[in-house]
Structures are given as C-alpha cells and as structure tokens.
Short mmCIF file of the C-alpha atoms (twelve columns), coordinates in Angstrom:
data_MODEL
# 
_entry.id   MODEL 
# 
loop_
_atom_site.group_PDB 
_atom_site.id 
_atom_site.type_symbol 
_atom_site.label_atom_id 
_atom_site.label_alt_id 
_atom_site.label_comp_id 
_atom_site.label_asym_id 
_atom_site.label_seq_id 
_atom_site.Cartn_x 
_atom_site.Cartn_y 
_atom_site.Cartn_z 
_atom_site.pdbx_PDB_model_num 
ATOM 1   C CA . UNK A 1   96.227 153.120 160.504 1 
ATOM 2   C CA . UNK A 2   96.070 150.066 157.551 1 
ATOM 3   C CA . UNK A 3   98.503 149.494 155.464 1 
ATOM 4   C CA . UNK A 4   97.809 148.657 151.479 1 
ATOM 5   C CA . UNK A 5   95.045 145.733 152.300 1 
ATOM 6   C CA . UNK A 6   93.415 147.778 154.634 1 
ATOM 7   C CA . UNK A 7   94.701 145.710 157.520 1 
ATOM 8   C CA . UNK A 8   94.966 147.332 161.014 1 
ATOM 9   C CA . UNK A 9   97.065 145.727 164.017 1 
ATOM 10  C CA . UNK A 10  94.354 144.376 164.846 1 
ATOM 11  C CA . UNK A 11  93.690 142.448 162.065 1 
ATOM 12  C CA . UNK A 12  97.504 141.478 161.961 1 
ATOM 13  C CA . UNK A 13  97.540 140.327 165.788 1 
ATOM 14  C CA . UNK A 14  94.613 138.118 164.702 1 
ATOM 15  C CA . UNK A 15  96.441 136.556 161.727 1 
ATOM 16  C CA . UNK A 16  99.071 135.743 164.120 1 
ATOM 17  C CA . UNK A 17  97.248 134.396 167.177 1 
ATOM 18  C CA . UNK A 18  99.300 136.846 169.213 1 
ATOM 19  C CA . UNK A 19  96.669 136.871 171.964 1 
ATOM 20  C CA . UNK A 20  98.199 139.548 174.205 1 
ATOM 21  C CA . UNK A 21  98.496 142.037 171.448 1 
ATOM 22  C CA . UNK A 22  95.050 141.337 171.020 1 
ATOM 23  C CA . UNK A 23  94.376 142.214 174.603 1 
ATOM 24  C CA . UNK A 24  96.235 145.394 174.306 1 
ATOM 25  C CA . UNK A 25  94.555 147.237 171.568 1 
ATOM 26  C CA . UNK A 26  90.915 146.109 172.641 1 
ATOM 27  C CA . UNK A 27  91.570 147.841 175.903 1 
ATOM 28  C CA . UNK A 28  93.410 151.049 173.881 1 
ATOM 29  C CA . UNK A 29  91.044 151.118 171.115 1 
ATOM 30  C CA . UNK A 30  88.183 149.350 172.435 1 
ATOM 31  C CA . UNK A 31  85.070 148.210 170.583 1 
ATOM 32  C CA . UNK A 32  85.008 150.567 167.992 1 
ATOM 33  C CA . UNK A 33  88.234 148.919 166.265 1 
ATOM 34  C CA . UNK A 34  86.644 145.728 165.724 1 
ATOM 35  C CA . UNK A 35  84.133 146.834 162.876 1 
ATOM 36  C CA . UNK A 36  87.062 147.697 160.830 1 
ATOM 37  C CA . UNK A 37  87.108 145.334 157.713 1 
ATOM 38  C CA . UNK A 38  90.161 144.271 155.778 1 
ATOM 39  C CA . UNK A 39  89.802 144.151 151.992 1 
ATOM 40  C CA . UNK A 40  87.094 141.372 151.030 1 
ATOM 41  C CA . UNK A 41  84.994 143.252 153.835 1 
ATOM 42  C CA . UNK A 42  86.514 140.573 156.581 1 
ATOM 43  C CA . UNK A 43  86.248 141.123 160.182 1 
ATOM 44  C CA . UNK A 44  89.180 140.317 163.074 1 
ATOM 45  C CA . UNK A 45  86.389 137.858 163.736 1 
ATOM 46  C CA . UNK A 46  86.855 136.460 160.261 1 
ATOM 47  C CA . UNK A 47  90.259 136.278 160.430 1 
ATOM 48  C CA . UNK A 48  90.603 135.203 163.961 1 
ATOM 49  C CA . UNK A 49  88.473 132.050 162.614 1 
ATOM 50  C CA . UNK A 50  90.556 131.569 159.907 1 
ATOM 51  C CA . UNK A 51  93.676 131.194 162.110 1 
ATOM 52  C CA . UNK A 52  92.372 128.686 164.715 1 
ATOM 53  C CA . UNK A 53  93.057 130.402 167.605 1 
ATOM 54  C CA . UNK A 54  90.392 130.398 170.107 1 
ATOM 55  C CA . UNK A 55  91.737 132.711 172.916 1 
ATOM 56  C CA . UNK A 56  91.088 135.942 170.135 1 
ATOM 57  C CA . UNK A 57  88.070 134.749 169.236 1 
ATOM 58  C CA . UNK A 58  86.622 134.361 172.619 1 
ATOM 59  C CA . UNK A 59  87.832 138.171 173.456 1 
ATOM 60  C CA . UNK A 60  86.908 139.408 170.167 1 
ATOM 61  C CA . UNK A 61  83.250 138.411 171.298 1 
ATOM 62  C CA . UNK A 62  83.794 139.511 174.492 1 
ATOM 63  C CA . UNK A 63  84.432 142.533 173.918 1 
ATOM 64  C CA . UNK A 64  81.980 143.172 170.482 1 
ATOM 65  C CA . UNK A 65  79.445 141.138 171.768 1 
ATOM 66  C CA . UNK A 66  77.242 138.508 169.811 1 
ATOM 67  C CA . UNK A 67  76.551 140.862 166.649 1 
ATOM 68  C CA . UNK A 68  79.856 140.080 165.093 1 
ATOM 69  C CA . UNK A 69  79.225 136.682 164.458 1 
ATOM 70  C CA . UNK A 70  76.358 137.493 161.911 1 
ATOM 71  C CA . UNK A 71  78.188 139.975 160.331 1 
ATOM 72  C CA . UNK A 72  79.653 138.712 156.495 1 
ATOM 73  C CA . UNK A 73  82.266 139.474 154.290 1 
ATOM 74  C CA . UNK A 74  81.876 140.704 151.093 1 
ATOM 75  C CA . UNK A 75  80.773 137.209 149.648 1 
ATOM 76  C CA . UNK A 76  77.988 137.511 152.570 1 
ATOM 77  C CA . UNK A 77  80.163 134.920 155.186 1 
ATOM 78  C CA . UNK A 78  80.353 134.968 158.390 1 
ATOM 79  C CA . UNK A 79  82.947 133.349 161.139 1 
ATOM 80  C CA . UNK A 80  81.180 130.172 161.501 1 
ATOM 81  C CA . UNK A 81  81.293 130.115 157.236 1 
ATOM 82  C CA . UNK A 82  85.128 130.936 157.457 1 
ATOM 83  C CA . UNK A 83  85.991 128.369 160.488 1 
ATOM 84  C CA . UNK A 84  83.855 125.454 158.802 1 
ATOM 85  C CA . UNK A 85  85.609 126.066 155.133 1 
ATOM 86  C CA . UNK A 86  89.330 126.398 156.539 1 
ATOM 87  C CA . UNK A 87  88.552 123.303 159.023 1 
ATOM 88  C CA . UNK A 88  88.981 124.941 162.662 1 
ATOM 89  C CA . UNK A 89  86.570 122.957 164.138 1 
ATOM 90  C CA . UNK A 90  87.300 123.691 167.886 1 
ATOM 91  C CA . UNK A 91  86.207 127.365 166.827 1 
ATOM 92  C CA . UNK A 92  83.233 126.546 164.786 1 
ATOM 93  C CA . UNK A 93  81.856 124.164 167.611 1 
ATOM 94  C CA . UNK A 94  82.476 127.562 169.862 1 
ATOM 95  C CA . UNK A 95  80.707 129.836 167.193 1 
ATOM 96  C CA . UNK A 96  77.682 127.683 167.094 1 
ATOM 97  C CA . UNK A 97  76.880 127.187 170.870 1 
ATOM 98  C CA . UNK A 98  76.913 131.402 170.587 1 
ATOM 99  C CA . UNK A 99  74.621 131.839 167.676 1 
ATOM 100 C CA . UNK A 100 73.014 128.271 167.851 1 
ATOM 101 C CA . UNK A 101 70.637 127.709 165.098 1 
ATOM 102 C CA . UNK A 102 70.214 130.888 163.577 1 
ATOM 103 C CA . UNK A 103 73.947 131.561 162.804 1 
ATOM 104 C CA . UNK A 104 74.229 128.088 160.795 1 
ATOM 105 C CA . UNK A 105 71.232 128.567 158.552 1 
ATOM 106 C CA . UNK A 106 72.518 131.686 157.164 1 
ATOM 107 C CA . UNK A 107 73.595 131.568 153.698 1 
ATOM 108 C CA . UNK A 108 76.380 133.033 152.038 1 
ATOM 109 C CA . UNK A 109 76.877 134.804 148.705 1 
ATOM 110 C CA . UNK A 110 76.320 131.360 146.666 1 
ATOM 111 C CA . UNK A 111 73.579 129.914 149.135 1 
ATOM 112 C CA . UNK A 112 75.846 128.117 151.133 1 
ATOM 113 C CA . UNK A 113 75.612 127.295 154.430 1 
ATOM 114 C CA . UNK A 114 78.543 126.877 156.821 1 
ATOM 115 C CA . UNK A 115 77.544 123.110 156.554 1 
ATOM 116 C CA . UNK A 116 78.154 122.730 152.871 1 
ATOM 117 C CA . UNK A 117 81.808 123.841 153.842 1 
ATOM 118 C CA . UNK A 118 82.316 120.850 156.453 1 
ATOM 119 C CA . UNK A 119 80.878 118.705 154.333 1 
ATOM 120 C CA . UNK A 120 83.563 119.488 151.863 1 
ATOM 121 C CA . UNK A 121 86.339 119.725 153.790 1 
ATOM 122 C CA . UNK A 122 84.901 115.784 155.479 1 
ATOM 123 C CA . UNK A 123 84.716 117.404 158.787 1 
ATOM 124 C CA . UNK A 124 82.156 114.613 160.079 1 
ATOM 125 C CA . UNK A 125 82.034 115.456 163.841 1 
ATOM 126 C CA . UNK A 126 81.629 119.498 162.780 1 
ATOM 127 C CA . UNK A 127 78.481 117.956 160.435 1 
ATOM 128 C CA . UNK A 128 77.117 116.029 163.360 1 
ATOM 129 C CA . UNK A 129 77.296 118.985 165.779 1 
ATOM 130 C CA . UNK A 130 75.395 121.193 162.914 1 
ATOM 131 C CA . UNK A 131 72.873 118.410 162.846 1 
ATOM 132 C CA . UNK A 132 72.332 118.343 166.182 1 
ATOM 133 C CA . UNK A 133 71.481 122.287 166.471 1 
ATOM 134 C CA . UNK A 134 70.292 122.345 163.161 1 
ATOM 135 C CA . UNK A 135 68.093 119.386 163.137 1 
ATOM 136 C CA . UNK A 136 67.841 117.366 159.592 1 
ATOM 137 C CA . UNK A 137 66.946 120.214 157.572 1 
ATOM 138 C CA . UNK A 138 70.428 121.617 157.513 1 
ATOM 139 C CA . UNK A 139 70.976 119.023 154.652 1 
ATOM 140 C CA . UNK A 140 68.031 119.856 152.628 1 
ATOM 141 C CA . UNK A 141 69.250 123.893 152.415 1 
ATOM 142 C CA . UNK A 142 70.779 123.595 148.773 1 
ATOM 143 C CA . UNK A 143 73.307 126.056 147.211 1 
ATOM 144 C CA . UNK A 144 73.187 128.374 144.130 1 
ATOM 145 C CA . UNK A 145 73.950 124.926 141.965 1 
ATOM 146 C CA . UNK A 146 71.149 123.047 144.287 1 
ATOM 147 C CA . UNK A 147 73.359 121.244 145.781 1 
ATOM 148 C CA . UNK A 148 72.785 120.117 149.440 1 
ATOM 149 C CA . UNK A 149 75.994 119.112 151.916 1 
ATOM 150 C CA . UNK A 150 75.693 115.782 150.635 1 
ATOM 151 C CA . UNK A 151 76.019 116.333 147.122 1 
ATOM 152 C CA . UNK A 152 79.386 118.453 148.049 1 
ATOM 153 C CA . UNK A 153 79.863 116.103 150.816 1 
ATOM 154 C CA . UNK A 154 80.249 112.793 147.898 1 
ATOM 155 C CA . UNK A 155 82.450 115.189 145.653 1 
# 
C-alpha cells in the first residue's frame, strides 16, 4: 500500500534508516518492492542516499542488484546524483566503487553530473575520488548553462 505521496514502508523505513525494517520487508516482499517509486519517480535507493545511511543502501543493492543505481528520478538522477547533492559522502564513495566510471558520467535532467553537485556543496575529497575514477574529463562535462564543476564549484 502508499499512502498520498505514493510512499510504501519501504520507502518510509529508508527515510528513517530503520535498517531492520528494511531487512524485514525485502525478505517478505522481496525484489519486486524495490522498483516502486515515490512521487518525483524516486527509488528506496534514492531515498536511502538521501538519508546517509549505508547499512540500507548496501542491502538495497544486495538484494536489487547493480541496476538500481542507474536508474533516475523523474529529473533523470540517480543515487550517486542524490548522495553527492545532499553531501553523504561515505555513500557516494560506496556508489561509485559499484558503478565506477560509468555511473558518474551520467547526466541528469539539466546535464549535470553527480560531480557538479560536490562541487557545489565543496565536498573536495568526494571531487578527488570522482577524479580519480573519472579521470580529468569529469570537469570538462558542462551542464545545460555550460557550466563545468568548477564554474559551480567558484559560485
């Protein structure tokens, strides 16, 4: 069941970090709950991500395997987007050493990489960690204003 914005348990257990709950419907429910999206198109991935708690997002993955973390919202982000804008590092490091180079150079509704958000949120050892699976392009992607991280970086 969801309640007016579309949330399941689920989704609510991942707002809250509550890590057994978690547990508990993925082995009721199993996999099939986790492609339910809350309204925005957001994932329990997305909003795992957005609530720094590492535990759920390791089991989410676990248990819906590594095609969740491309999957975007309805402004075309995905977890590693959410974690880099909100500033949970630990799970954006953790995103991007499961989808490596191809998860960060995806773009999101406005061009933007999850590397223009930690530039903007001055998340310098998240930037260096991008660079490093990125390589230097990462900061020559621009944005739908062709900006690159650095421009938004210097804001």
């Amino acid at each position: 069941e969801k309640d007016e914005l579309e949330w399941t348990i689920l989704h609510v257990a991942c707002f809250y970090g509550n890590t057994e709950l978690v547990e508990f419907i993925l082995q009721q429910a199993g996999s099939r709950i986790l492609s339910e999206k809350v309204a925005g198109g957001g994932t329990a991935l997305h909003i795992a991500c957005e609530n720094d708690n590492v535990d759920v997002v390791s089991r989410i993955l676990a248990e819906g395997g590594e095609s969740l973390l491309f999957e975007g919202d309805e402004m075309v982000q995905t977890a590693l987007h959410v974690a880099s804008r909100v500033g949970n590092c630990e799970i954006a490091e953790y995103l991007l050493t499961r989808g490596g180079k191809k998860l960060l150079m995806l773009q999101d509704a406005k061009d933007r990489t999850a590397m223009h958000y930690a530039a903007a949120g001055g998340h310098e050892q998240l930037c260096r960690s991008f660079i490093e699976c990125g390589g230097r392009g990462i900061l020559d992607m621009r944005d739908y204003k062709g900006r690159t991280c650095l421009h938004v970086a210097a804001q």
